[in-house]
C-alpha positions as CSV (number, residue, x, y, z in Angstrom):
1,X,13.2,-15.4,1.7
2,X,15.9,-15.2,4.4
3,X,15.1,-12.9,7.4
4,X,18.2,-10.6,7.1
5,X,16.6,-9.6,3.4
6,X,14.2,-7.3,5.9
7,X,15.0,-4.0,5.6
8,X,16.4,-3.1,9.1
9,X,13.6,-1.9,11.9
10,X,15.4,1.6,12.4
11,X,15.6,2.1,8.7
12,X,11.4,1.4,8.5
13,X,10.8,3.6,11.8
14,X,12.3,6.4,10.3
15,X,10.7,6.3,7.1
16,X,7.7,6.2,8.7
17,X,8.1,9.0,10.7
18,X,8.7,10.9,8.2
19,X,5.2,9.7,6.3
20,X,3.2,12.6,6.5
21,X,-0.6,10.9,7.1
22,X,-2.8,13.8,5.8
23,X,-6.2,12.3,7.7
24,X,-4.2,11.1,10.8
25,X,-4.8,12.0,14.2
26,X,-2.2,12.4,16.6
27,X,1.4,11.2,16.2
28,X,2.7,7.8,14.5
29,X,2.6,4.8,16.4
30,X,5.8,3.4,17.1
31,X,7.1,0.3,15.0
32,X,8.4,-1.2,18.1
33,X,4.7,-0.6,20.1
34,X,3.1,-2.7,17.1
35,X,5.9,-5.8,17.2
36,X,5.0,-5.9,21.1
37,X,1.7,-6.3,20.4
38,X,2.3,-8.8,18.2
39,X,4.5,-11.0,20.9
40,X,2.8,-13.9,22.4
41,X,-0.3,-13.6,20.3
42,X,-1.0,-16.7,17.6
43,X,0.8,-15.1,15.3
44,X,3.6,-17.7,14.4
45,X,6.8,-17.7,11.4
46,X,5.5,-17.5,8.1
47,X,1.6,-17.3,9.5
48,X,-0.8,-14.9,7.2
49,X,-2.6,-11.9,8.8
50,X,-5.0,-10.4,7.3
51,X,-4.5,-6.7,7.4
52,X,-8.1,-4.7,6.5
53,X,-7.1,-0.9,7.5
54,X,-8.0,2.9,5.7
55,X,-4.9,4.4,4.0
56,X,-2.7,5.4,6.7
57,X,1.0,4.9,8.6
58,X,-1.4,2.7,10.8
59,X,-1.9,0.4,7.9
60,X,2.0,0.8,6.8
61,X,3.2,0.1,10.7
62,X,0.8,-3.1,10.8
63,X,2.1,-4.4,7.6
64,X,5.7,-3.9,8.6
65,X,5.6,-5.2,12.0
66,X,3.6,-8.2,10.8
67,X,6.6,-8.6,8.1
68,X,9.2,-8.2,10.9
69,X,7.5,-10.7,13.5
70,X,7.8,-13.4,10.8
71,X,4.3,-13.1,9.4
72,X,2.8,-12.6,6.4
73,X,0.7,-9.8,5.5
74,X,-2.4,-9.7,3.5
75,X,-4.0,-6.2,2.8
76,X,-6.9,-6.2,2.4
77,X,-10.0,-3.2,1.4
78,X,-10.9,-1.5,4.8
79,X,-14.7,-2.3,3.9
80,X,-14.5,-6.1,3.2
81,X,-17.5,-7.2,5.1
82,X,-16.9,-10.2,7.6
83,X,-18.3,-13.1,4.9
84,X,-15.4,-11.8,2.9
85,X,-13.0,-11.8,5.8
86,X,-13.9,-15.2,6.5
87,X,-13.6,-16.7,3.3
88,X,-10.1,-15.3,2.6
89,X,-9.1,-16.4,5.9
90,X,-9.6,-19.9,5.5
91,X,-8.8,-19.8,1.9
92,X,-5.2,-18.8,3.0
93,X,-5.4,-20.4,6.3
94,X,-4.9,-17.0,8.1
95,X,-4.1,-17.1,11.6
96,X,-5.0,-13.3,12.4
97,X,-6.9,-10.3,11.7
98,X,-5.7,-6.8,11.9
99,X,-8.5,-4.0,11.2
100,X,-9.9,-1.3,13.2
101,X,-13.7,-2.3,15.8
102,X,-13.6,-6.1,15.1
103,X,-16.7,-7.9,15.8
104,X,-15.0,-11.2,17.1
105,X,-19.0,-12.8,17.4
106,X,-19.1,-12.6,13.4
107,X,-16.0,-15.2,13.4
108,X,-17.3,-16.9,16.6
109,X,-14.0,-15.8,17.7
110,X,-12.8,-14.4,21.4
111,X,-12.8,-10.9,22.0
112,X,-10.1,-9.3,20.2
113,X,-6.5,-7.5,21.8
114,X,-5.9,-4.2,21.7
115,X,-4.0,-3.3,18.2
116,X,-2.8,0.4,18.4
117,X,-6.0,2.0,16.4
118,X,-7.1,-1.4,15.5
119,X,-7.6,-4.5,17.3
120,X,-6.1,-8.0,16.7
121,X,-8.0,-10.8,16.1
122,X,-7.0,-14.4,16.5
123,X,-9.2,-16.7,14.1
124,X,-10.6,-19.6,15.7
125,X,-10.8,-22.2,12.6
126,X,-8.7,-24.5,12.1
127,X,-7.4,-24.4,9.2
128,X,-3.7,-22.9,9.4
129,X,-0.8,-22.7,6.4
130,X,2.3,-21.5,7.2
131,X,4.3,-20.0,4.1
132,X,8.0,-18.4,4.6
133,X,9.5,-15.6,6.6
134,X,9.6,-12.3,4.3
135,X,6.5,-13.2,1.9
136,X,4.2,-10.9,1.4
137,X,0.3,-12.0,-0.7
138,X,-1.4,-9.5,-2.3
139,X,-4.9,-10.1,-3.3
140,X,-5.9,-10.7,-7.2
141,X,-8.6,-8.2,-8.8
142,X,-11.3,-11.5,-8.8
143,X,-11.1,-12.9,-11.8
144,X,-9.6,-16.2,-10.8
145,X,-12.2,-15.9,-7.5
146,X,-12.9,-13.5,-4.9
147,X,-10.1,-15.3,-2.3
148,X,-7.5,-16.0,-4.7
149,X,-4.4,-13.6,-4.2
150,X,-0.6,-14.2,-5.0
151,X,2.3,-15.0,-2.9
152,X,5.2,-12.7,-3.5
153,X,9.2,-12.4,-1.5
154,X,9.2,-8.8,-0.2
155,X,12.7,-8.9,-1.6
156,X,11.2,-8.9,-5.3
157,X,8.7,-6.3,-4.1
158,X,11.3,-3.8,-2.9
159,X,13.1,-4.7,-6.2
160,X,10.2,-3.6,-8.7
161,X,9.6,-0.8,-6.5
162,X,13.2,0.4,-7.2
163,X,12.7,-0.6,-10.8
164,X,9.4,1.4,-10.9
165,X,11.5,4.5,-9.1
166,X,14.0,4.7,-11.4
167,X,11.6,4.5,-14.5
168,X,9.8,7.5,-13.8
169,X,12.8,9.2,-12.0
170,X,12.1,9.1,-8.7
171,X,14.9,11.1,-6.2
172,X,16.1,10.7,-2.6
173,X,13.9,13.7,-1.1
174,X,11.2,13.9,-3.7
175,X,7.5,13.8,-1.9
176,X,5.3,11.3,-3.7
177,X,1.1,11.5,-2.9
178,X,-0.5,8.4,-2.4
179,X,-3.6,8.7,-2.8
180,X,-4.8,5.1,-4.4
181,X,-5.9,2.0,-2.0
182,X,-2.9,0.6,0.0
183,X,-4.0,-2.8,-0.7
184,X,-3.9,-2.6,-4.6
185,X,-0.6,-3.4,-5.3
186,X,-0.1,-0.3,-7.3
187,X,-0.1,2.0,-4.3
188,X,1.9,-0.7,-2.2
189,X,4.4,-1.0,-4.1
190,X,5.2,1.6,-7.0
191,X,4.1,4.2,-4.1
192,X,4.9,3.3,-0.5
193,X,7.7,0.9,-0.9
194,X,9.1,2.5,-3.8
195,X,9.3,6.0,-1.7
196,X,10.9,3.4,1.3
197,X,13.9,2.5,-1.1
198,X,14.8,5.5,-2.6
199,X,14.6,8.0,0.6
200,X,11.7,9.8,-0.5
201,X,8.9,11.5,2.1
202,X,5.4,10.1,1.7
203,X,2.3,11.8,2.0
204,X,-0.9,9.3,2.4
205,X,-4.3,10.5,2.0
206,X,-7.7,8.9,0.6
207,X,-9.7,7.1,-1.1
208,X,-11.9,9.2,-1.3
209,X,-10.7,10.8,-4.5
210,X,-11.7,14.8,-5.4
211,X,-10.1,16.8,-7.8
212,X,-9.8,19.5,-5.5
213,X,-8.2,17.9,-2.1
214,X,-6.3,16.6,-4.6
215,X,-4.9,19.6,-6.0
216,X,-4.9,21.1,-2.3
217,X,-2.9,18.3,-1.4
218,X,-0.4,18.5,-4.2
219,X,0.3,22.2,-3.4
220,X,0.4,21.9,0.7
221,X,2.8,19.0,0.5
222,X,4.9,20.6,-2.2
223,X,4.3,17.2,-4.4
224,X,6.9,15.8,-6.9
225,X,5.4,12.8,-8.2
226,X,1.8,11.2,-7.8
227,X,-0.1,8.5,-9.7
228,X,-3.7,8.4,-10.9
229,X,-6.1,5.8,-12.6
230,X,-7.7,6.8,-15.6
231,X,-11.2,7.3,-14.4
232,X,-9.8,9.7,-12.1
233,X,-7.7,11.7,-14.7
234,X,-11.2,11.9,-16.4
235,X,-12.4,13.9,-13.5
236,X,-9.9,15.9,-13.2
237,X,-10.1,17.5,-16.6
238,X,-13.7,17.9,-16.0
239,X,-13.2,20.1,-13.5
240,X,-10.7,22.4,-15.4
241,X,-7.7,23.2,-12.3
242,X,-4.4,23.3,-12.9
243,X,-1.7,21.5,-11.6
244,X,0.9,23.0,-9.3
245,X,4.2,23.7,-10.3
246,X,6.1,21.4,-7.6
247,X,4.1,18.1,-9.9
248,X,7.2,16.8,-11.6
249,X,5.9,13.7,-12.8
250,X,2.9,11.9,-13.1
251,X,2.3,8.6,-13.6
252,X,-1.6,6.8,-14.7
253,X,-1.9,3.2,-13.7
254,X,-4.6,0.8,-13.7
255,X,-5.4,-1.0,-17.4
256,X,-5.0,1.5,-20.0
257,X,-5.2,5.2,-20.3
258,X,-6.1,6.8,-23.9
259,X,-3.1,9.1,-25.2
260,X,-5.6,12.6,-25.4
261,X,-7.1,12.2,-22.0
262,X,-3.6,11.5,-20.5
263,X,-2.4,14.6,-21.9
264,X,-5.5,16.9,-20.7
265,X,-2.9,16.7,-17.3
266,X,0.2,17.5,-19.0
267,X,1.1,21.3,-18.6
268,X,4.4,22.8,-19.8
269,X,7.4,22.1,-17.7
270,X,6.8,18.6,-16.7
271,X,9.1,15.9,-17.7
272,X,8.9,14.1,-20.8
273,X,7.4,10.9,-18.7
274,X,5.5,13.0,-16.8
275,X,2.0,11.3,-18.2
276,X,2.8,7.4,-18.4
277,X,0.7,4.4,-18.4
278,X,2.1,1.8,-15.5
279,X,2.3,-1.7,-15.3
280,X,1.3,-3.7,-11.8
281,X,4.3,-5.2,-10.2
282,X,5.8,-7.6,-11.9
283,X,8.6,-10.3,-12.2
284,X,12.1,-8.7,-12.8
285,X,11.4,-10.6,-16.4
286,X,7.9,-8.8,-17.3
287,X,7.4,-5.1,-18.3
288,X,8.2,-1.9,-15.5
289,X,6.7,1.6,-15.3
290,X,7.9,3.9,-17.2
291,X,7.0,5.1,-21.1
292,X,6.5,8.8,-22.9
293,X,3.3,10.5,-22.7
C-alpha cells in the first residue's frame, strides 16, 4: 500500500482530539509525541508491533503512529499473558511491543523505553519479517491457531469502514459509543475507523460491559449510533431500562443475533435499521453491515 494512502497526520490528530475517552485520565497524548518515541527505536518500514492496550485514544494514538512510522500494527487483548505475547511475536516476526508495565525479563528482553502510558519494548529474538508500509494484521478468533491473524491494506480497511458507515447511516457529526474490544476487528473498524472517515466524534469506554454505564453513557454523550454483541443485548433486556432518545441506530455484531431478542432493544422512533446483524470486515466482494431488524 503506497505511503500517501495514509490518512494525513493533522487529519488523525484532530480526530483524536475530539475522541472523547470516557475512563481517560488527563488530556490526549499528542500523535506527534508518540511518532518521536517511535524514532530511532527498532522499529523499521513494514516491521509488526504488537500493540496490547485497554480501550482508549492511547491505544488509537499507538496504532496510528505505528501506522505512520511505516509499521505494522497488531492489536492485541490488553490481558494476553506474556507466553501469548511471545508466541505471536515470533509467529509474525514482530519487532516490538507496545502495552502498558512490560516485564522485559519474561522476553529476556532489555528494559523497555518510555511509551506515553505504556512502554515500548524491543524483542530480542531473531526472527524478524518485514511486510509493507500501510498494512495493518488483525488477529483471527483461534480457530486456525491461537497466533494466526490476517494481513490487511489500511486502505481496504478505511474502505469497509465507509462501506459499514453508510449501511447503517452513519453522519458527519453523529457520536458513535464504542464500547466492544479495540482489537476485534469489529470495534476497529466498523467503530473507530468508520467514525475517522465520516467526521463523526467518538466516545471509547469499556470492556467491562453493564447495562447501566451503558445506558449512562448513551445519555451523557448524547449517543447516535452504538453496536452490541448478542450476549450483551441479552442482558440488557434482562435488566428492563430504556434506551435514550438520542440512540438513532443500533447495530448487533458478532455471529448471529435471533430476530425477538434483537427487537427487545427496538423502541418507537428508531430507524428502520436500527437493530441489524453485522458482518466482520470484509473484502469490497463479500457481504457489509447493514439489513432490517
Amino acid at each position: 500500500m503506497p505511503t500517501d494512502s495514509l490518512p494525513d497526520a493533522d487529519v488523525i490528530e484532530t480526530f483524536l482530539d475530539s475522541t472523547v475517552d470516557v475512563h481517560g485520565h488527563g488530556p490526549p497524548r499528542p500523535l506527534a509525541a508518540a511518532l518521536d518515541d517511535l524514532a530511532g527505536t527498532v522499529v523499521g518500514a513494514g516491521a509488526p508491533v504488537l500493540i496490547a492496550m485497554p480501550n482508549g485514544t492511547s491505544l488509537l494514538t499507538a496504532f496510528f503512529a505505528v501506522l505512520l512510522h511505516g509499521g505494522v500494527p497488531v492489536p492485541l487483548a490488553p490481558a494476553s499473558s506474556s507466553a501469548r505475547l511471545t508466541e505471536v511475536a515470533r509467529r509474525l516476526g514482530a519487532s516490538a511491543l507496545i502495552a502498558p508495565r512490560v516485564d522485559a525479563r519474561r522476553y529476556g528482553a532489555a528494559p523497555p523505553r518510555p511509551f506515553g502510558d505504556a512502554d515500548l519494548l524491543p524483542l530480542p529474538w531473531g526472527e524478524r519479517r518485514h511486510y509493507s508500509r500501510g498494512e495493518v494484521i488483525l488477529m483471527t478468533s483461534g480457530t486456525s491457531g491461537i497466533a494466526s491473524g490476517c494481513l490487511h491494506a489500511l486502505d481496504s480497511l478505511l474502505e469497509n469502514a465507509a462501506r459499514h458507515a453508510n449501511a447503517v447511516g452513519q453522519r458527519e457529526g453523529d457520536t458513535v459509543l464504542l464500547n466492544l474490544p479495540l482489537h476485534y476487528s469489529y470495534a476497529l473498524v466498523a467503530q473507530a475507523l468508520a467514525a475517522l472517515v465520516r467526521g463523526s466524534r467518538l466516545v471509547i469506554t469499556g470492556p467491562p460491559f453493564t447495562p447501566r454505564t451503558y445506558v449512562e453513557a448513551l445519555r451523557t454523550h448524547q449517543v447516535a449510533l452504538s453496536s452490541l454483541t448478542p450476549a450483551a443485548v441479552a442482558r440488557f433486556i434482562e435488566q428492563d431500562l430504556a434506551l435514550p432518545g438520542t440512540l438513532r441506530t443500533l447495530t448487533v455484531g458478532e455471529t448471529d443475533c435471533h430476530r425477538p431478542t434483537c427487537r427487545g432493544c427496538w423502541r418507537p422512533g428508531m430507524d428502520s435499521s436500527s437493530t441489524s446483524r453485522t458482518a466482520s470486515p470484509r473484502p469490497p466482494t463479500g457481504h457489509h453491515s447493514g439489513g432490517a431488524p
